[in-house]
Steps between C-alpha positions, in 0.01 A plus 500: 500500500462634095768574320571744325453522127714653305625663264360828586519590102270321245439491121203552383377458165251773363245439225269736322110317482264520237335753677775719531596427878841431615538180643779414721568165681792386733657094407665506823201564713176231349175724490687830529338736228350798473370764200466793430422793226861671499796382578543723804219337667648178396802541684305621797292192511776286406676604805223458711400146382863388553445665879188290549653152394840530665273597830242205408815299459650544879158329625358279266719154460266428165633808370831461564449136322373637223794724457741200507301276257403785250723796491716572258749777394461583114747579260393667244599429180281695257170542319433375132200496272435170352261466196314156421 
């Protein structure tokens, strides 16, 4: 039987690419990212990913590894500009 994964709410951290896209991956769910041009289609897709891997996640025992060895939960902290 698969467990159940939880928590049902994720962060996800959002980046803006050179090319202007909007980036989004989940830490707490390895290979769960999506992109998008605004960030109302990010969220969209975001949610959707997230859908995909928790489903993914119920029948593939790799998966589920892969969520115990590499997730993580971030904490963010801040952003800073560094000159060298």
């Amino acid at each position: 039987m698969a467990r159940e994964i939880s928590p049902k709410e994720f962060k996800v951290l959002i980046e803006r690419d050179e090319d202007g896209y909007f980036v989004a991956s989940v830490p707490a769910l390895p290979g769960c990212h999506t992109q998008a041009k605004d960030l109302e289609e990010l969220r969209r897709r975001v949610r959707e990913a997230i859908k995909l891997c928790l489903s993914v996640a119920k029948t593939d025992p790799q998966y589920r590894k892969k969520i115990q060895l590499f997730a993580y939960e971030p904490s963010f902290v801040g952003v800073e500009l560094v000159s060298v």
